[in-house]
FIVONU-834970 format. One record per residue (C-alpha): residue in one letter; x, y, z. Coordinates in steps of 0.05 Angstrom, whole numbers, padded with zeros to 5 digits, always signed. Layout:
<recs>
AXYZ;...
</recs>
This chain:
<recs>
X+00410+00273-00141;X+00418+00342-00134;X+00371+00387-00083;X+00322+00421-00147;X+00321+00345-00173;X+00298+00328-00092;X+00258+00382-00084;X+00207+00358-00153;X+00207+00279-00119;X+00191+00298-00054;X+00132+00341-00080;X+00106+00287-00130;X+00105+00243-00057;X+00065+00292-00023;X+00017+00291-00083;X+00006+00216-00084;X+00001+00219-00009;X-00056+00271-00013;X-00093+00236-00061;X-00136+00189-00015;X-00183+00184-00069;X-00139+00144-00114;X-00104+00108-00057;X-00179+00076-00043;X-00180+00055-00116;X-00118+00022-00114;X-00124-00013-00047;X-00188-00038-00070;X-00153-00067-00136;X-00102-00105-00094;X-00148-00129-00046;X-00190-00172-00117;X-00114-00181-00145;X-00072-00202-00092;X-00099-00267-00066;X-00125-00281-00139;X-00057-00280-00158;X-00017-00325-00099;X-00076-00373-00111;X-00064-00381-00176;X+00010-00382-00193;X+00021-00443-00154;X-00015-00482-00202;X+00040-00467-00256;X+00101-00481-00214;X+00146-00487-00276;X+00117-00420-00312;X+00169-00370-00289;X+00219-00406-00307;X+00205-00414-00369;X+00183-00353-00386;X+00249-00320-00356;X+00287-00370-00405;X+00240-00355-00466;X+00258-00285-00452;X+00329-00285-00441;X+00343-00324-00511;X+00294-00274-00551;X+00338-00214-00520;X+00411-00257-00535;X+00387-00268-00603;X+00341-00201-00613;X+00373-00180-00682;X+00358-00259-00711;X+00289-00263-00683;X+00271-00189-00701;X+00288-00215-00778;X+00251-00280-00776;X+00192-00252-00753;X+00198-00193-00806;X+00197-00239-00854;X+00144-00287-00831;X+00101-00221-00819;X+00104-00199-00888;X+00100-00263-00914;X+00025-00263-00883;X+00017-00194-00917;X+00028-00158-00860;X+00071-00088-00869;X+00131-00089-00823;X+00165-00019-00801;X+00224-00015-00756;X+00225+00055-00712;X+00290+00070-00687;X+00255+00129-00646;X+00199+00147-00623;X+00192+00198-00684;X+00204+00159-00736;X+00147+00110-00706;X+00099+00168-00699;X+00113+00200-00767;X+00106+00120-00803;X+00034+00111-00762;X+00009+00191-00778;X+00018+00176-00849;X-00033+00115-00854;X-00085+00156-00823;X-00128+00204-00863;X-00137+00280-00846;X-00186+00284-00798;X-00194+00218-00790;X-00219+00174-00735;X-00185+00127-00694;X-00201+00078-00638;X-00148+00059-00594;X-00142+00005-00546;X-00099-00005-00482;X-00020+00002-00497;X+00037+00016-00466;X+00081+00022-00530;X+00034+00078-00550;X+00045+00108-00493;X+00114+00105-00502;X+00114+00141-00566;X+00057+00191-00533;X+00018+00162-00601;X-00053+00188-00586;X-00028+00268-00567;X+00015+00269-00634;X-00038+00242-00679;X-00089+00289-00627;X-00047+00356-00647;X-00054+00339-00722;X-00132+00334-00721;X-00140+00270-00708;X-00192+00236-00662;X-00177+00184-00627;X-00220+00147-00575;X-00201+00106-00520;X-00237+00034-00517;X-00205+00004-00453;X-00262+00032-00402;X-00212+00049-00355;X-00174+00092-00407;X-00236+00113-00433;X-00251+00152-00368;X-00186+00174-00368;X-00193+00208-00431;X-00247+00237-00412;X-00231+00261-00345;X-00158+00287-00384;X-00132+00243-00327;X-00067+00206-00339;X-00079+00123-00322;X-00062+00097-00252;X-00054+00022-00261;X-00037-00018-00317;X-00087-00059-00318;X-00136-00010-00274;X-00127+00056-00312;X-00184+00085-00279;X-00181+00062-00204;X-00165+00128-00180;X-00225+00163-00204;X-00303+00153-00163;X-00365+00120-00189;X-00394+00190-00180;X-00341+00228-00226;X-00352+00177-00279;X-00424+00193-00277;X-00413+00252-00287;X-00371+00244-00343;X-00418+00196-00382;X-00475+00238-00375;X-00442+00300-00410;X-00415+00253-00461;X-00480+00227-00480;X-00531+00286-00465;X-00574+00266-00408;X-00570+00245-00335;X-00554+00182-00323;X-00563+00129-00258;X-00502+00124-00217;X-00485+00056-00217;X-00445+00004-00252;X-00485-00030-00293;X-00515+00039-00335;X-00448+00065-00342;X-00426+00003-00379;X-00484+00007-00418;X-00467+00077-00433;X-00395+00070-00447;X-00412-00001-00490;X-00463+00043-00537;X-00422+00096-00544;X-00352+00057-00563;X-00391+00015-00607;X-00409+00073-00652;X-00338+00089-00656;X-00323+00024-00678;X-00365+00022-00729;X-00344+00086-00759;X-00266+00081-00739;X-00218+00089-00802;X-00162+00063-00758;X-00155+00018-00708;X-00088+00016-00664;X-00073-00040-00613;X-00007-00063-00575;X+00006-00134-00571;X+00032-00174-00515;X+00068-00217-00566;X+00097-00236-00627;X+00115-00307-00657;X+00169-00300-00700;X+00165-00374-00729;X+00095-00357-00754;X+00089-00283-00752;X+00030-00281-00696;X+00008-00222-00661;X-00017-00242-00585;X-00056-00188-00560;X-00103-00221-00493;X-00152-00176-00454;X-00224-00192-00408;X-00270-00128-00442;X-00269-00162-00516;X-00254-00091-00542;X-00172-00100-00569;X-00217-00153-00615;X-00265-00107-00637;X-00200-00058-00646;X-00169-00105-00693;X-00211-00128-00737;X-00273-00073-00753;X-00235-00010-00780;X-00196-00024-00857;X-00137-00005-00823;X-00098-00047-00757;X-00040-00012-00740;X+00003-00056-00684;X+00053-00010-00641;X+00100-00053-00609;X+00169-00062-00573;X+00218-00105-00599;X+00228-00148-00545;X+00157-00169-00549;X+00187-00220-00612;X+00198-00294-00573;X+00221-00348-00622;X+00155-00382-00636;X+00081-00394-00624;X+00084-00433-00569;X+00124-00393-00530;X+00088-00332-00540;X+00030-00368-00508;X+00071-00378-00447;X+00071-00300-00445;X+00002-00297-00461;X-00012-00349-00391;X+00032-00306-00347;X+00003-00245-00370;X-00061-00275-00336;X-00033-00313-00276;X+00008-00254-00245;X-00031-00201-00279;X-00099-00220-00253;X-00098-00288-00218;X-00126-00322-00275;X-00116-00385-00319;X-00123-00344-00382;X-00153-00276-00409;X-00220-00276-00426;X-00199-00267-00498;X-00144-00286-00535;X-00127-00254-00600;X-00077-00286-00650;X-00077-00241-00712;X-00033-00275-00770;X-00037-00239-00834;X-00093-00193-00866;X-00163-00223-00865;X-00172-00259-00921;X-00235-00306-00944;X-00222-00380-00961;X-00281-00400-00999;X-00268-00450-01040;X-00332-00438-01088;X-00273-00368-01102;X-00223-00366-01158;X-00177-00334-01108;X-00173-00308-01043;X-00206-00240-01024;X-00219-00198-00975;X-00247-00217-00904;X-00288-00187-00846;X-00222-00150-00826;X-00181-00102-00843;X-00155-00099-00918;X-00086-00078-00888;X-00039-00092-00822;X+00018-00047-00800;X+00065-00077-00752;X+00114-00022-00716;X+00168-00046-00681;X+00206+00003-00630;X+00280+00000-00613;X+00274+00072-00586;X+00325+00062-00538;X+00326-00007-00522;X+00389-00032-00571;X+00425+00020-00511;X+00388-00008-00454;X+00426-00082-00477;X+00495-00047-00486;X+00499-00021-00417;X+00477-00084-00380;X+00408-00069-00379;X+00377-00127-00424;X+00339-00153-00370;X+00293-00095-00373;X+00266-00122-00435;X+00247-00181-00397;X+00183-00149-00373;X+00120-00166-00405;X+00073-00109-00372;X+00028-00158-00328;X+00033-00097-00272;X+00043-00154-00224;X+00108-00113-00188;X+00063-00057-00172;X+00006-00094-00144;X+00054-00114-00089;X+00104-00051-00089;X+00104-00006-00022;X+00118+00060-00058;X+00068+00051-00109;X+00013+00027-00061;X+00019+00097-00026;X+00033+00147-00082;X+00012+00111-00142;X+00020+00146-00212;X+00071+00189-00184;X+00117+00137-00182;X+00141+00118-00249;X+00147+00160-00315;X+00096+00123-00382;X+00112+00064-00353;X+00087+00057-00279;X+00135+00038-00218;X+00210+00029-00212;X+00209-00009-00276;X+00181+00048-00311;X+00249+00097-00287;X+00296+00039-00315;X+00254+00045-00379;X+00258+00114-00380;X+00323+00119-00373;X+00338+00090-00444;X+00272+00121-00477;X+00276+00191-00462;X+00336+00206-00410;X+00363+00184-00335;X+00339+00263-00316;X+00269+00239-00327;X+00284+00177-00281;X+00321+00220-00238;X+00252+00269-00227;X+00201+00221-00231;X+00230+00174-00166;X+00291+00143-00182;X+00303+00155-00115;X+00237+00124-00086;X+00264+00044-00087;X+00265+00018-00011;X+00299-00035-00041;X+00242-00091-00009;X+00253-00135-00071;X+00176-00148-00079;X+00177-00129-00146;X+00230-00184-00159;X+00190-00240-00119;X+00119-00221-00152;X+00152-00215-00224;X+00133-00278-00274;X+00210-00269-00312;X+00247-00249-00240;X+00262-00176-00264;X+00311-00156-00217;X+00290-00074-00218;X+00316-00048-00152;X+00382-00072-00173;X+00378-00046-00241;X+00348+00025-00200;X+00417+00027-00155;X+00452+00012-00219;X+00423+00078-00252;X+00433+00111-00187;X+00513+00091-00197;X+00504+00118-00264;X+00470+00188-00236;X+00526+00191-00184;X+00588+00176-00226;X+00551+00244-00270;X+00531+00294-00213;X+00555+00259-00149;X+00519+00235-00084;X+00513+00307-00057;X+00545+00341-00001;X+00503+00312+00051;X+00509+00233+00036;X+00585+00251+00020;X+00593+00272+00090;X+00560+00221+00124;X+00595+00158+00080;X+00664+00183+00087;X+00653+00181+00160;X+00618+00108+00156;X+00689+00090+00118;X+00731+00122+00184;X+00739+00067+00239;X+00738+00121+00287;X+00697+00168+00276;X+00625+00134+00289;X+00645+00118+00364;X+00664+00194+00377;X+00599+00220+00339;X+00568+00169+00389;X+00603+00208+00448;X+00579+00272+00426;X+00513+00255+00404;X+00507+00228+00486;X+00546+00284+00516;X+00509+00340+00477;X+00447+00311+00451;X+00397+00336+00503;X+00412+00410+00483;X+00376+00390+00421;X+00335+00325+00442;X+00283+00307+00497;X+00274+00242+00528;X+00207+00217+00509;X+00167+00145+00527;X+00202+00096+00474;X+00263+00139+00453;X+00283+00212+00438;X+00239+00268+00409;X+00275+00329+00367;X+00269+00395+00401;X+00285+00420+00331;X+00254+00409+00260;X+00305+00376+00208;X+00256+00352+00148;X+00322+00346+00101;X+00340+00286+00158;X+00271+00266+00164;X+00274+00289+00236;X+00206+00323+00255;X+00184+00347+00324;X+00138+00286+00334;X+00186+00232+00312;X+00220+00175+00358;X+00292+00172+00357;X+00332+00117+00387;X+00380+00130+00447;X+00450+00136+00427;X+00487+00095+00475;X+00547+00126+00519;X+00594+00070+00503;X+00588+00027+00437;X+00574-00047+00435;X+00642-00062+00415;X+00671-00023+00478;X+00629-00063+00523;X+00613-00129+00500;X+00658-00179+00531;X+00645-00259+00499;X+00647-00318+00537;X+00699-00356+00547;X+00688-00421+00521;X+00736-00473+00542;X+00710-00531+00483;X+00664-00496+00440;X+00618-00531+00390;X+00627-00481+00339;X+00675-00411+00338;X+00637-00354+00299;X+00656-00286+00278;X+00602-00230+00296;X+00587-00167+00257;X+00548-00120+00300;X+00529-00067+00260;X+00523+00011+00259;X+00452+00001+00293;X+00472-00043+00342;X+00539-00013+00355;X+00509+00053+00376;X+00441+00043+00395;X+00414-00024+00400;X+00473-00046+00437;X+00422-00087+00488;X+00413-00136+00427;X+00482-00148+00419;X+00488-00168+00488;X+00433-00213+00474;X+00467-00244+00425;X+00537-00253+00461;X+00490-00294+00513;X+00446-00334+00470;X+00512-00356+00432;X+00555-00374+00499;X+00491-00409+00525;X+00499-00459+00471;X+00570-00457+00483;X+00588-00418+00416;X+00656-00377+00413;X+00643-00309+00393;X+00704-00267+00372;X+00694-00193+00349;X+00735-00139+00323;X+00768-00092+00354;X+00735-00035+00310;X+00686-00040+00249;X+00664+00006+00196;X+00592+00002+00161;X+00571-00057+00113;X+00569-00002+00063;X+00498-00021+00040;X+00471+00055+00046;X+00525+00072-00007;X+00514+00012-00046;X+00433+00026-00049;X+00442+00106-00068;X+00497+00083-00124;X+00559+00114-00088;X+00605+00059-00098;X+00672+00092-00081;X+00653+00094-00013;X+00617+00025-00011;X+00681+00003-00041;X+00718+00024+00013;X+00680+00001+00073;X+00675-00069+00043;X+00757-00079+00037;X+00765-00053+00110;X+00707-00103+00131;X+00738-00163+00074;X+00811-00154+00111;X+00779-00153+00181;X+00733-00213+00176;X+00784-00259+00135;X+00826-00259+00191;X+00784-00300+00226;X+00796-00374+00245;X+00725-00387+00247;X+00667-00429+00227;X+00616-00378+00203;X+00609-00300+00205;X+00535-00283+00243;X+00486-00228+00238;X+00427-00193+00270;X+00424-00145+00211;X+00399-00178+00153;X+00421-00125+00110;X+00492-00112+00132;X+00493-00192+00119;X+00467-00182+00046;X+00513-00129+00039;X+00575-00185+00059;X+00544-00252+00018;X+00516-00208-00043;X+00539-00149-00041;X+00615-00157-00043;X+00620-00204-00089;X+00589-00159-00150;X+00632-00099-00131;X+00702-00133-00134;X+00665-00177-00197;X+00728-00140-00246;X+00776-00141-00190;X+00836-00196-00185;X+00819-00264-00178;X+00853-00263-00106;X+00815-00221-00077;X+00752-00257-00113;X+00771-00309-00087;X+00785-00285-00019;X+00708-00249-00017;X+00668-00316-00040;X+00698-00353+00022;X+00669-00294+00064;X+00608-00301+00029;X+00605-00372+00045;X+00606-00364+00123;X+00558-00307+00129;X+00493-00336+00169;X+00445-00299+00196;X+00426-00310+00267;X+00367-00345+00262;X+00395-00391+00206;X+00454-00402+00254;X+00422-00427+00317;X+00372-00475+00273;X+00416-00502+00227;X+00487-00496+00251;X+00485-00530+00328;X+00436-00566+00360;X+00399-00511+00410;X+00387-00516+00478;X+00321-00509+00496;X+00308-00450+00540;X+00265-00465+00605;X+00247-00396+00637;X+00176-00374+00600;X+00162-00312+00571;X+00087-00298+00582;X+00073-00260+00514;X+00032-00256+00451;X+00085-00249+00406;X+00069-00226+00325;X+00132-00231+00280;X+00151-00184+00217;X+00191-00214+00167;X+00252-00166+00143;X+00254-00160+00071;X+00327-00176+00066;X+00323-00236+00106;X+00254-00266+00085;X+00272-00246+00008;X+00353-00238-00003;X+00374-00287+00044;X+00306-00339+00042;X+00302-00340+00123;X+00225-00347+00138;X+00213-00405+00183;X+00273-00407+00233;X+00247-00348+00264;X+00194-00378+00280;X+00221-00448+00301;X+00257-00411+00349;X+00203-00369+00376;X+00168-00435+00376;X+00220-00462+00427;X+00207-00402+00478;X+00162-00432+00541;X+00098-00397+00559;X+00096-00353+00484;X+00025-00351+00445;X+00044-00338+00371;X+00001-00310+00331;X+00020-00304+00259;X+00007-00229+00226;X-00031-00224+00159;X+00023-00201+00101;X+00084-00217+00150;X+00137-00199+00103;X+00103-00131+00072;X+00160-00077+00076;X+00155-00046+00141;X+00175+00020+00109;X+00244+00037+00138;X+00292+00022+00077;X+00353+00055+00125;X+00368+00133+00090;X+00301+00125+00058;X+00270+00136+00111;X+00301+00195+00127;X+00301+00216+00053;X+00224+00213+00050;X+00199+00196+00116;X+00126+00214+00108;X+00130+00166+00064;X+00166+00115+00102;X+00118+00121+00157;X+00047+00113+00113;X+00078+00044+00092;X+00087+00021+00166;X+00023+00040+00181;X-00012-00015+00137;X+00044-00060+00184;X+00015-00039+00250;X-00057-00040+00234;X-00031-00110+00217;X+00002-00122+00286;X-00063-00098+00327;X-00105-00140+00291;X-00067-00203+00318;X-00079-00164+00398;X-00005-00188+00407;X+00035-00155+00461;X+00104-00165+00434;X+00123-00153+00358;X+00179-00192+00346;X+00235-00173+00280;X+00305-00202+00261;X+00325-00129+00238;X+00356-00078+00286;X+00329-00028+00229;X+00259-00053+00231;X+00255-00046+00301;X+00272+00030+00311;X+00227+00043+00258;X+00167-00002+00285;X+00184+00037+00359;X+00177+00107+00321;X+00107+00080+00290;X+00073+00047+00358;X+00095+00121+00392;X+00074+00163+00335;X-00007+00116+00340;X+00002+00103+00416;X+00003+00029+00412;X+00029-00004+00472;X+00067-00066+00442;X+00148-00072+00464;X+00195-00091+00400;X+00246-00144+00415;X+00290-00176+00367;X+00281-00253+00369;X+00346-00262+00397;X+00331-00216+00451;X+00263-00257+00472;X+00309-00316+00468;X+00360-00290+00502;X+00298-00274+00561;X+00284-00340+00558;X+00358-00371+00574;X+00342-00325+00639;X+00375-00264+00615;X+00344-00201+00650;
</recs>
């Protein structure tokens, strides 16, 4: 991403971050959403799945499915178009409308795609919003926010004042008269609507249904009062029949809203047509005398070539951004038409990977809540990185992340930036209570005057640490320290060394290590990432050991996951080789409760101890409760369990630095969190986590230490 690309994200940030307004609005939808949506999808344990499978056959088979259902549309005298672009689908929908005609328009992202209501706006067209929330919108000429909560981001008191100009008089500030208001108003529009254009949320090819569900009843009123019902809709909306497009229709609900089903559900199959028998024939209904079905490619035939299909998975229930860091905290300005990260992998196949690029391609932390909260299992931050690799191979990772991965990849050179950064640091840093404070300003570094930098130590972990000597161990291990630990949080690799040869575990290292290569991996520089990874593949498999151990959840994603996809086209050797590696990687939690039977620790540690689960671990690598069995075992320590445990703290490694601001408005939902539970000790499994969490309890003046569990174990083998 180059520095004028940078320069337009960081400012779109610092918008959403200024907005408080429409942060209120949002925080209040996930506070009704949230739990409605956790209590509900356990009810339909077997939904995802087959929703993700539904999916995945419509998107093999697109090209038979988009036929059948032509056909079985058209046989139900519906008129079928297929839009290549988004012109073509524009130009087919402006000519069933007449000059100066009216249009009412409910909620779709498909239109949006195509930008449908400006382009039939700029040829004297009037078209009217009937979703409330995008009926203030249009109003307030304010772009939508949510997509199911448009309007979120804009105050009772604005609305007011929007209603009351629209219909001529002063009205009473309150919910119930502006939905009056806006009811009477839209109604009239109805009634006297030419046109009426919906989206659909499916289509069953078998029987040539239109799905469109909704709570305000207004996409029915959309459908069937004006002559004309024009459907705008993507092609992988088709699924093979009726019954599956149902399943859709259920999801849409469950992780959309945290409900069973939509208040109304809409199945539209054919012009209306009256059945009286006392009739010679059929004629026309209480609906429309004519259906137009568009169907977009625009991009997406391009978005399957490249590896991308999965995209098309995505059945716009919002649920990834009800539960996505970035957009909590800068909403709208995250995500180009189509809100969030999945909007920039969208957009990317649309319109153009510049418009991904400027509109926070770069924004990702990479938490994977997106991919847990997602009713089909959308993997988006791995299809982000992917684009990312596809932005890089183009323009390159810049200068700056050039520098700074070539000299991750050098074995040598991390230990003697450690030496200087010890010998010569104070000329430009300050000790301060919980780390180091910049005497300088470096916002391209994310390094402000007030921030909290961890100590660099004068010797690296791997220059001190010295293992036990075990004469019969139970179980020999391999241990990966780390960048963090190596040359800051080298007190946590010690802890580890002594937890281990308490339970008489060998512990052999290397004699020098390079990064995982996950911060190349993550900003799509896979050269370098390449490169780390066979320096780390020929160090590790060298080992005669039982299993490879981590205190860095991520640098252990970057070994079990990680390596495997980027040697994926390599020789089966070396395949071979990296999947045995991948087998032995444990983190150290998982280790000590699984692995060997622990000993239980006797000295007590008189704390209330909170824990944060670390995205990797809690979501890549599925290690939730051995934390806390282990912190269970500790003598003397109150746990107290923190509300949202496993929301992103807000580090994401270079991010950050990248967009620290940022970075630190996510971790303060985290603390207020962690002083809610009054503990005195937050507890992590992520080196990362912690320096971050130490910057954020400075920056608020909180008073709780940070410990790794393996450090509070390690205090409570006697350990000082």
């Amino acid at each position: 991403m180059g520095d004028q690309t940078h320069k337009i994200v960081k400012s779109k940030v610092s918008e959403g971050l200024h907005d408080m307004e429409s942060r209120k609005g949002r925080f209040r939808a996930f506070d009704a959403i949230r739990p409605a949506m956790q209590k509900m999808v356990p009810n339909y344990p077997e939904l995802s799945n087959n929703l993700r499978r539904i999916k995945a056959y419509s998107i093999d088979h697109l090209d038979d499915i988009i036929a059948q259902a032509k056909q079985s549309l058209e046989a139900k005298g519906c008129k079928v178009y297929l839009a290549e672009t988004s012109a073509e689908a524009q130009t087919y929908i402006a000519g069933l409308i007449p000059e100066q005609g009216l249009v009412v328009k409910s909620k779709s992202n498909a239109g949006k795609e195509i930008n449908i209501s400006h382009y039939l706006e700029d040829r004297g067209v009037t078209v009217v919003e009937t979703d409330l929330g995008d009926r203030i919108n249009q109003l307030a000429k304010s772009e939508a926010s949510h997509s199911l909560a448009p309007a979120i981001h804009i105050p009772i008191e604005k609305v007011t004042e929007l209603f009351s100009q629209e219909e001529g008089r002063q009205l009473e500030c309150s919910h119930e008269a502006l939905v009056v208001s806006a009811r009477k108003g839209l109604r009239d529009f109805l009634v006297k609507a030419d046109v009426g254009i919906s989206g659909a949320n499916a289509i069953a090819a078998d029987t040539g249904s239109v799905f469109v569900t909704e709570n305000e009843g207004n996409i029915r009123a959309v459908s069937m009062m004006p002559k004309v019902h024009i459907v705008i809709a993507g092609v992988e909306k088709i699924v093979p029949t009726l019954e599956d497009a149902m399943q859709v229709i259920r999801a849409a609900a469950v992780y959309g809203v945290g409900q069973d089903v939509g208040t109304y559900v809409s199945v539209i199959s054919g012009v209306s047509e009256s059945l009286d028998p006392d009739l010679e024939e059929f004629t026309q209904g209480q609906g429309p005398r004519e259906v137009h079905i568009v169907l977009l490619k625009n991009g997406r035939q391009d978005a399957i070539d490249v590896g991308f299909k999965e995209s098309l998975y995505c059945i716009n229930c919002g649920s990834c951004l009800n539960f996505c860091p970035v957009y909590a905290e800068v909403g709208g300005k995250y995500g180009y038409k189509y809100l969030g990260g999945r909007g920039l992998v969208f957009a990317a196949f649309h319109d153009a990977l510049e418009k991904s690029e400027e509109n926070g391609l770069s924004l990702c932390i990479g938490c994977q809540r997106c991919h847990t909260a997602c009713p089909v299992q959308m993997a988006t931050p791995e299809m982000l990185w992917k684009l990312r690799q596809n932005a890089v191979s183009q323009k390159g990772v810049g200068w700056k992340k050039d520098l700074v991965f070539s000299m991750l990849t050098k074995p040598k050179t991390l230990p003697m930036v450690s030496k200087l950064a010890t010998t010569f640091g104070k000329l430009a840093l300050k000790e301060g209570d919980k780390g180091m404070k910049s005497r300088l300003t470096f916002n391209s570094l994310g390094v402000t005057h007030d921030r909290t930098l961890p100590r660099f130590s004068g010797k690296s972990f791997m220059e001190i640490a010295k293992p036990k000597a075990i004469a019969k161990p139970v179980k020999t291990v391999g241990f990966y320290p780390g960048c963090v630990v190596n040359y800051t949080e080298t007190d946590l690799g010690q802890a580890l060394l002594h937890v281990l040869g308490e339970n008489n575990v060998q512990v052999k290292l290397a004699k020098e290590d390079v990064c995982c290569g996950i911060p190349s991996v993550v900003s799509g520089d896979i050269s370098h990432a390449k490169a780390m990874a066979l320096k780390n593949i020929e160090t590790y498999t060298a080992f005669d050991m039982d299993a490879l151990v981590f205190v860095c959840p991520s640098c252990a994603v970057a070994f079990k996951e990680e390596y495997p996809k980027l040697f994926a086209e390599d020789s089966p050797e070396l395949q071979a080789k990296i999947s045995k590696l991948a087998e032995k990687v444990k983190d150290i939690n998982e280790f000590l409760c699984q692995d060997i039977d622990l000993k239980l620790p006797q000295e007590k540690v008189t704390e209330t101890v909170t824990y944060h689960d670390p995205c990797h671990l809690a979501r890549s690598l599925d290690v939730k409760k051995e934390p806390r069995e282990l912190l269970g075992k500790i003598p003397g320590l109150n746990f107290v369990e923190m509300q949202d445990a496993d929301m992103c703290c807000g580090f994401g490694g270079s991010f950050s630095l990248s967009f620290y601001e940022l970075s630190q408005r996510i971790n303060e939902g985290k603390l207020k969190n962690v002083t809610e539970t009054k503990a005195s000790t937050l507890a992590t499994s992520c080196p990362g986590c912690m320096v971050h969490f130490r910057d954020g309890i400075d920056q608020h003046h909180m008073q709780q230490k940070v410990s790794h569990v393996v450090q509070l174990l390690s205090q409570a083998y006697g350990r000082r």
